[in-house]
Each structure stands twice: as C-alpha cells, then as structure tokens.
Residue frames as qw, qx, qy, qz and C-alpha x, y, z in Angstrom:
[[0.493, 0.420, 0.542, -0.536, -30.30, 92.31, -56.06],
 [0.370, 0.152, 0.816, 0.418, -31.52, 91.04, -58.96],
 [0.285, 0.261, -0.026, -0.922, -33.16, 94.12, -61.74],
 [0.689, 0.140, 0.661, -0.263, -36.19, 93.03, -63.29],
 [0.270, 0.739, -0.519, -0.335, -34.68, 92.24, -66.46],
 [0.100, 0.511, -0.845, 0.121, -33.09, 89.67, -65.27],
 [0.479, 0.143, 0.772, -0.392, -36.02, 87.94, -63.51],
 [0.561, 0.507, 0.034, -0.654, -37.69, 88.33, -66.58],
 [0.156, 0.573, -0.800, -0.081, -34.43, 86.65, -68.21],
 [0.153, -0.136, 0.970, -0.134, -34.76, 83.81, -66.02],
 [0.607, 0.255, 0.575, -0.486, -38.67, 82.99, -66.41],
 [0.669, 0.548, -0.234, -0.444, -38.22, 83.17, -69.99],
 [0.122, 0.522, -0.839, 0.097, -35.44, 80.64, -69.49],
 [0.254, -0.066, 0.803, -0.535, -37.32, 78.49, -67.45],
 [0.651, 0.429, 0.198, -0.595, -40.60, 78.89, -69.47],
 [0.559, 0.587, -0.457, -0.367, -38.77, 77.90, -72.84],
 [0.557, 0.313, -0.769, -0.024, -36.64, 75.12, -72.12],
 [0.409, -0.382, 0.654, -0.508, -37.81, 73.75, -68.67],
 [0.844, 0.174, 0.202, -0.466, -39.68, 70.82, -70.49],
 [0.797, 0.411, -0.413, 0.159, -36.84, 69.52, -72.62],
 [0.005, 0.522, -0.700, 0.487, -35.02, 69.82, -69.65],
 [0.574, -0.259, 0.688, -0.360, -37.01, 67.50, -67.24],
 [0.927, 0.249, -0.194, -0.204, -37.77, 65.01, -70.72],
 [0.569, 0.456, -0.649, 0.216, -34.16, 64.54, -70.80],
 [0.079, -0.562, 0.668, -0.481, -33.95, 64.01, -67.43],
 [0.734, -0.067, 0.200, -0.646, -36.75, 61.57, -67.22],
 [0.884, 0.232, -0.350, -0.207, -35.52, 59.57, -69.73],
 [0.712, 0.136, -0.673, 0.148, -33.04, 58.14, -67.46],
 [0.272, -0.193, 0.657, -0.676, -34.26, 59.13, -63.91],
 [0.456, -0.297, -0.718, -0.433, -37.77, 57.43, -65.25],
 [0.234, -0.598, -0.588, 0.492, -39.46, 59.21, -61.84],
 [0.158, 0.764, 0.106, 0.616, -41.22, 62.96, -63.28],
 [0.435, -0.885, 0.019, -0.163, -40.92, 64.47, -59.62],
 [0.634, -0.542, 0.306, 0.458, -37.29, 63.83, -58.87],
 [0.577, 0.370, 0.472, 0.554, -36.87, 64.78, -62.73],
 [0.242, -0.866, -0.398, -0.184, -38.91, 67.87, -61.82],
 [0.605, -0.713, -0.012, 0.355, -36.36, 68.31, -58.84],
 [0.751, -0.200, 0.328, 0.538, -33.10, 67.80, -60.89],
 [0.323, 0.567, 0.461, 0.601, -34.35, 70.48, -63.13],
 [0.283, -0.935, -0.190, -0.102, -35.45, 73.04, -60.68],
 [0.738, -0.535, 0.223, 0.346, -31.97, 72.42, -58.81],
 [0.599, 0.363, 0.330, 0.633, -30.08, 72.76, -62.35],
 [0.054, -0.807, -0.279, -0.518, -32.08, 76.28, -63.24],
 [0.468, -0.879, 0.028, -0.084, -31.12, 77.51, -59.33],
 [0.682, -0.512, 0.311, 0.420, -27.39, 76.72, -59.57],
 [0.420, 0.482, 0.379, 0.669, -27.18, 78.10, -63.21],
 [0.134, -0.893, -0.253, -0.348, -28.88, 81.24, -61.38],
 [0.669, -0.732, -0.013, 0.130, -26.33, 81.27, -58.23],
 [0.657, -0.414, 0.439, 0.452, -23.85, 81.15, -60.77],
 [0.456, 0.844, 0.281, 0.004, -24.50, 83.10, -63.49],
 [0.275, 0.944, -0.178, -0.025, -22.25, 86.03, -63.70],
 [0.605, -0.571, 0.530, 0.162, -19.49, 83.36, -63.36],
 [0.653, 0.418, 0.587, 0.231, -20.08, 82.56, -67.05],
 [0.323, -0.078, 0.361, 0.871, -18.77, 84.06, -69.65],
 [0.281, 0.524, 0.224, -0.772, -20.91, 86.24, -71.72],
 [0.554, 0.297, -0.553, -0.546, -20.97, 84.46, -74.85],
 [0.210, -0.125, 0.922, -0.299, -21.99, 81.14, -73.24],
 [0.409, -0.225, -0.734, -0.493, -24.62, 78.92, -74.05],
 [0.036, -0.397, 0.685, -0.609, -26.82, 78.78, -71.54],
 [0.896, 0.068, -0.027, -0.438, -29.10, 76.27, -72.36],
 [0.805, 0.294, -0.489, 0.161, -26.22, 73.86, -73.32],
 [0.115, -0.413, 0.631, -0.647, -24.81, 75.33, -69.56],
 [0.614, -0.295, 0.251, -0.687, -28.10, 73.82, -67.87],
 [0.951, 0.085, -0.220, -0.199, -28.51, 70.58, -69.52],
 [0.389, 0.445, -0.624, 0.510, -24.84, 70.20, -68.75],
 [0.396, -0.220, 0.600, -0.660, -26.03, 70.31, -64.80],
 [0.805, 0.043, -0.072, -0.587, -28.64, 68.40, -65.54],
 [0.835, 0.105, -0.514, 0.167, -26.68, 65.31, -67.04],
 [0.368, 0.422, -0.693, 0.454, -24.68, 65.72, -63.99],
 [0.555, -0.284, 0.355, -0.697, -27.44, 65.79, -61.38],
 [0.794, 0.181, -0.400, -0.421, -28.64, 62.96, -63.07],
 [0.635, 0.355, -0.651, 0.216, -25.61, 61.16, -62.79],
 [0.070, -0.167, 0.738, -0.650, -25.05, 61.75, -59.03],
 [0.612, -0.242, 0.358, -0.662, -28.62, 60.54, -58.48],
 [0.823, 0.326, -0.460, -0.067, -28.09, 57.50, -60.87],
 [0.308, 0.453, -0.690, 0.474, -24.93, 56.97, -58.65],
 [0.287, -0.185, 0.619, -0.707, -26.12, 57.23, -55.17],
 [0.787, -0.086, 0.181, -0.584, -29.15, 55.22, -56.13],
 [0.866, 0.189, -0.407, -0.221, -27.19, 52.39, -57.08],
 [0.274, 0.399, -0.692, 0.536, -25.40, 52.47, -54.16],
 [0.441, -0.244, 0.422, -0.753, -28.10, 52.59, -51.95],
 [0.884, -0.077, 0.214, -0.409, -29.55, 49.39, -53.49],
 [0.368, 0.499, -0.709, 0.335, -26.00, 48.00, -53.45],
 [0.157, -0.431, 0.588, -0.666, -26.23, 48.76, -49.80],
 [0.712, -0.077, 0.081, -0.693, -29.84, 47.27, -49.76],
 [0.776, 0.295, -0.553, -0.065, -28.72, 44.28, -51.69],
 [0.307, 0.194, -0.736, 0.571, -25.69, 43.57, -49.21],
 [0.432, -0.174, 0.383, -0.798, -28.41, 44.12, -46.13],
 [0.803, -0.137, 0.170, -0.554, -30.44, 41.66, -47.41],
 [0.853, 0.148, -0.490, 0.103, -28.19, 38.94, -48.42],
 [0.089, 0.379, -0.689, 0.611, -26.66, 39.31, -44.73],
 [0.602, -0.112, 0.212, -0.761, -29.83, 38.66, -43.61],
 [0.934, 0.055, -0.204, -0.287, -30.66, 35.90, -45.70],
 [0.483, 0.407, -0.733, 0.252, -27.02, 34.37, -44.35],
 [0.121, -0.423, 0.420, -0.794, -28.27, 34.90, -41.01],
 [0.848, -0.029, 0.059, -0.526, -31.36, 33.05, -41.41],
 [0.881, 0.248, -0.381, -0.129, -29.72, 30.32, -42.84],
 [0.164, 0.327, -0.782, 0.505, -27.21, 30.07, -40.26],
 [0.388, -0.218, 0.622, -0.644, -29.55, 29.94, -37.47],
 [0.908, 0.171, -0.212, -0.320, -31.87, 27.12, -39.83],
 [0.617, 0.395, -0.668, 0.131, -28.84, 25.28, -40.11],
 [0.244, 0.242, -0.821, 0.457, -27.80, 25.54, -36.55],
 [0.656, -0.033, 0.421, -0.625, -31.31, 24.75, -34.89],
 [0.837, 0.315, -0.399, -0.201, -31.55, 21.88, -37.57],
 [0.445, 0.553, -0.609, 0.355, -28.22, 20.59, -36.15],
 [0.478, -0.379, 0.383, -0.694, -29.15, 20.95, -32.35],
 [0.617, -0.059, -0.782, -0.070, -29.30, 18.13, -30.85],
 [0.543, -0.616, 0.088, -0.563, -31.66, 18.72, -27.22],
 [0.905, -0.406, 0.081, -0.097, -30.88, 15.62, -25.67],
 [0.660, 0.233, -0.254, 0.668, -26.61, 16.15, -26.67],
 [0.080, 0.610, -0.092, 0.783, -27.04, 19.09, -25.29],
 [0.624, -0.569, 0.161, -0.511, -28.72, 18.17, -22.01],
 [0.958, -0.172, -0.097, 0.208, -26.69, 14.89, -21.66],
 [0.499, 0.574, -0.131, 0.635, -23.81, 17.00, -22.14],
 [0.037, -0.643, 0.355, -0.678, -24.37, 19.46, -19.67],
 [0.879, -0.372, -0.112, -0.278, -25.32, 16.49, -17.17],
 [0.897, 0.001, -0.144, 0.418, -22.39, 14.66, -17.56],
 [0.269, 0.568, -0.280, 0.726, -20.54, 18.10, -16.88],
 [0.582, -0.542, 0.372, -0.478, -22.65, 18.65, -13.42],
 [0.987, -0.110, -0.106, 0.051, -21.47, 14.31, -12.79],
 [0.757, 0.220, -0.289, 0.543, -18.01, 15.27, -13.38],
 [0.133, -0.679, 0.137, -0.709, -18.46, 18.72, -11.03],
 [0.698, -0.510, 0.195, -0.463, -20.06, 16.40, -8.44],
 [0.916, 0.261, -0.235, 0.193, -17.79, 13.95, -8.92],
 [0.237, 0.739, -0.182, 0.604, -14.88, 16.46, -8.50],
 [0.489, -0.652, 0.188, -0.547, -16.15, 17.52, -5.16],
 [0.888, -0.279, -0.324, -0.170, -15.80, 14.16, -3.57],
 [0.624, -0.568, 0.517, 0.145, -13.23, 12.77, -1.16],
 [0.025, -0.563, 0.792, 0.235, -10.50, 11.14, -2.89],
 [0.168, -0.126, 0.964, -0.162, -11.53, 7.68, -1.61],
 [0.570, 0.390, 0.608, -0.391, -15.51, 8.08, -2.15],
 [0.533, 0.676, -0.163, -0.483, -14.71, 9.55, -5.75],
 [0.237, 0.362, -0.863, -0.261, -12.27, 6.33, -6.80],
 [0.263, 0.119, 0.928, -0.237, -14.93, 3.83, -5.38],
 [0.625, 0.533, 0.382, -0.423, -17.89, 5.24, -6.95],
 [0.477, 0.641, -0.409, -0.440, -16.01, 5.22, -10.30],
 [0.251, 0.265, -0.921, -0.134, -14.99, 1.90, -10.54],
 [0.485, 0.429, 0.707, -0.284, -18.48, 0.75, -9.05],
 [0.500, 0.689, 0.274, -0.447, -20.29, 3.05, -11.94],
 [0.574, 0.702, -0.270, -0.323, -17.93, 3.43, -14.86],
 [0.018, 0.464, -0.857, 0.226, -15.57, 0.28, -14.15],
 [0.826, -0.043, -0.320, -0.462, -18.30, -2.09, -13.45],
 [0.229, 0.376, -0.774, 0.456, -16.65, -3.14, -10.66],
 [0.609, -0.472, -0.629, -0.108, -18.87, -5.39, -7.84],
 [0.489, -0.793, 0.274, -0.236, -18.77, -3.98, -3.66],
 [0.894, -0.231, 0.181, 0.339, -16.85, -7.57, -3.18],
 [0.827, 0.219, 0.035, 0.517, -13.80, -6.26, -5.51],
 [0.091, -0.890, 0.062, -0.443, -13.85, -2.81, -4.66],
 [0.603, -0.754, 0.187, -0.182, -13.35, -4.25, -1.25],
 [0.860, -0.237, 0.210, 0.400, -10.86, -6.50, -1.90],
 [0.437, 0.707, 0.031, 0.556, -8.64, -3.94, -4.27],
 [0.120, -0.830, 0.112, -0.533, -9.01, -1.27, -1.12],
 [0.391, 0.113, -0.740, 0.536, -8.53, -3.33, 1.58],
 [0.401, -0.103, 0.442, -0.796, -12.02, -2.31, 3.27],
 [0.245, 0.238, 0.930, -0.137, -15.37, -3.99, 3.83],
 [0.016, 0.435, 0.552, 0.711, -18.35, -3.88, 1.57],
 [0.093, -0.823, -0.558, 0.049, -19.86, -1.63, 3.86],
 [0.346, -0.549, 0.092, 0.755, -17.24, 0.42, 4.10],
 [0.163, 0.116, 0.612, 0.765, -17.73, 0.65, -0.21],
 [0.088, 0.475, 0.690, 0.539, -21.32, 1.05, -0.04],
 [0.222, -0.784, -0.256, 0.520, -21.17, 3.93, 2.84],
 [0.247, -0.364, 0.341, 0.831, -19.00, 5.76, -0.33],
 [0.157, 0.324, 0.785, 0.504, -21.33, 4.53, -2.86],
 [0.085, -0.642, -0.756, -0.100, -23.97, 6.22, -1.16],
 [0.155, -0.803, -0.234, 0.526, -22.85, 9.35, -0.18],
 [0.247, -0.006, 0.725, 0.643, -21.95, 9.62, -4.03],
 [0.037, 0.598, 0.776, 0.196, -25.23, 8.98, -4.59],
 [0.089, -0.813, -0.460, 0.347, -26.61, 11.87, -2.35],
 [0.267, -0.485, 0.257, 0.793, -24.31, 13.99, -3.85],
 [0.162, -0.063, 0.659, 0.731, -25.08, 13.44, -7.16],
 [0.040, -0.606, -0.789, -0.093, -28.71, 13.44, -6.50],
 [0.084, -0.809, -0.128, 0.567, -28.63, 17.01, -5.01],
 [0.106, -0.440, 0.411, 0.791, -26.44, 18.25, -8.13],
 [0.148, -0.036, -0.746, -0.648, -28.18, 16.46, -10.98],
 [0.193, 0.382, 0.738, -0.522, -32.11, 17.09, -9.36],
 [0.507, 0.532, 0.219, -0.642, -33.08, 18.85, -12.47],
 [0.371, 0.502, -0.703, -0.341, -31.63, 15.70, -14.50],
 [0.683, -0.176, 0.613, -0.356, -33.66, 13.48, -13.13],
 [0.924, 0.313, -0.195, -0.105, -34.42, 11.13, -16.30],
 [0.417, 0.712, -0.539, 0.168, -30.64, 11.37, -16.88],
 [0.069, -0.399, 0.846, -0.347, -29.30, 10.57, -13.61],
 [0.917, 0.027, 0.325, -0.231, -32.50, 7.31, -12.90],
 [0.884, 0.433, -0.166, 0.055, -30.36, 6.10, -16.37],
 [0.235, 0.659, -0.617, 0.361, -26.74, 6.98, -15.12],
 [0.441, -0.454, 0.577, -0.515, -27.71, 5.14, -11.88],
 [0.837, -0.090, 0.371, -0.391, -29.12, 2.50, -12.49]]
C-alpha cells in the first residue's frame, strides 16, 4: 500500500513535468489525446515499477524514456495499420480493375453462341450413328439429300426422315436458342 508520501511524490511528479511530457509526445504523435494517453500510461508504468529503480535514478529522464518508447510503438503500429490499409485498398482497386477489364472483354453473343454450339454438339452426340453422319454432312458438309443418298446407299426419304428427326432433336435442346438455332438451320 502506498504511504501518503508517496502519493504526494507522485502528484508532484505528475503536476511538474506532465506537460513537457505530453509536448514531447505531441510533437511526433501530432494527436493531444493519444499524447495525453502515452503520458498517463508512461507515469502508471514508472509507478508499477518504481521500487525496481535504483535510488539515485532520474526519474524524469526514466519517464520520458517510456514515453519515447510508447511513442515509438504507436508510430510503429500506426504505420502498419495504414500499410495494411494501403495493401486493402490497392487489392481492391486490382479487383475492380479486373472485373472492368473482364466485363469490357465479355463478349454476350461468344458466350451464348458458345454455349449453343455446346448444347448442338450434346444433341448431336445423342443421335443414332446414321441420323448424326447424315445431318452433318447435310448441315456442316453442305451436302444435297440426292448425295447423301447416293454416298449411303438409301433414298432421299430415307435422308430426310434423319434430317428431321435431327431437327426435332435439336429443336427440343436448343428451345431457349431460338435466334441461334433459326440461323444454324437455315
């Protein structure tokens, strides 16, 4: 327990030099209330740690000593934090610029011919053997029903019974590609 001596000690302490203490601290915290702090905090950890000092000590030159060091660590940590802040917002701004770029880029009607021509080859896929080589060499082959037939060895009805159940197919698969598939078809 502290005698009152000592408290007496410490207010004078506090009273005398508590102003040069938060100037100095000001001048390079340049905020008086976190100066204010770093001084209060100084003066309580000089007090918690008093009788750990020698007895001929300065103990004004003891405080300020904390002081610069508070200082420092808040100096420190605040330039990390707007390090951090920094880095936070140039991620950001990369972020943006990515997604600028790639919406710039974007091309709606690659992108929807694209996945068309994927559901053509899907429905395509599916087919018989026989309806899927006839409709390709009608559609991408530019082939006539006569040569088809004469190639296979069937009759042009026999080609355009394939052609057409092609068709139905592809009409069921590509129904929400309609533009697409009127152009693919025709």
């Amino acid at each position: 327990m502290e005698s009152i001596s000592e408290i007496k000690e410490f207010n004078k302490l506090f009273t005398d030099y508590q102003g040069i203490f938060i100037r100095f601290a000001r001048t390079y915290i340049q905020d008086t209330d976190t100066a204010e702090d770093i001084v209060v905090d100084s003066l309580v950890y000089y007090w918690e740690n008093r009788n750990s000092l020698s007895s001929n000590s300065n103990i004004p030159a003891y405080i300020m000593e904390v002081v610069k060091h508070k200082s420092l660590n808040y100096l420190r940590n605040q330039r990390i934090r707007e390090d951090i802040e920094q880095n936070i917002r140039t991620h950001m701004e990369r972020v943006r610029m990515l997604k600028i770029t790639t919406l710039e880029a974007c091309d709606p009607e690659e992108l929807f011919s694209s996945e068309a021509q994927r559901l053509v080859n899907e429905a395509l896929e599916s087919l018989p053997e026989k309806t899927r080589t006839i409709f390709i060499m009608s559609r991408y082959e530019n082939k006539s029903h006569k040569e088809i037939a004469s190639l296979l060895n069937l009759s042009t009805k026999s080609i355009e019974f394939h052609i057409t159940k092609a068709l139905n197919v592809l009409r069921k698969r590509l129904k929400d590609y309609l533009p697409f598939f009127f152009f693919f078809l025709n």
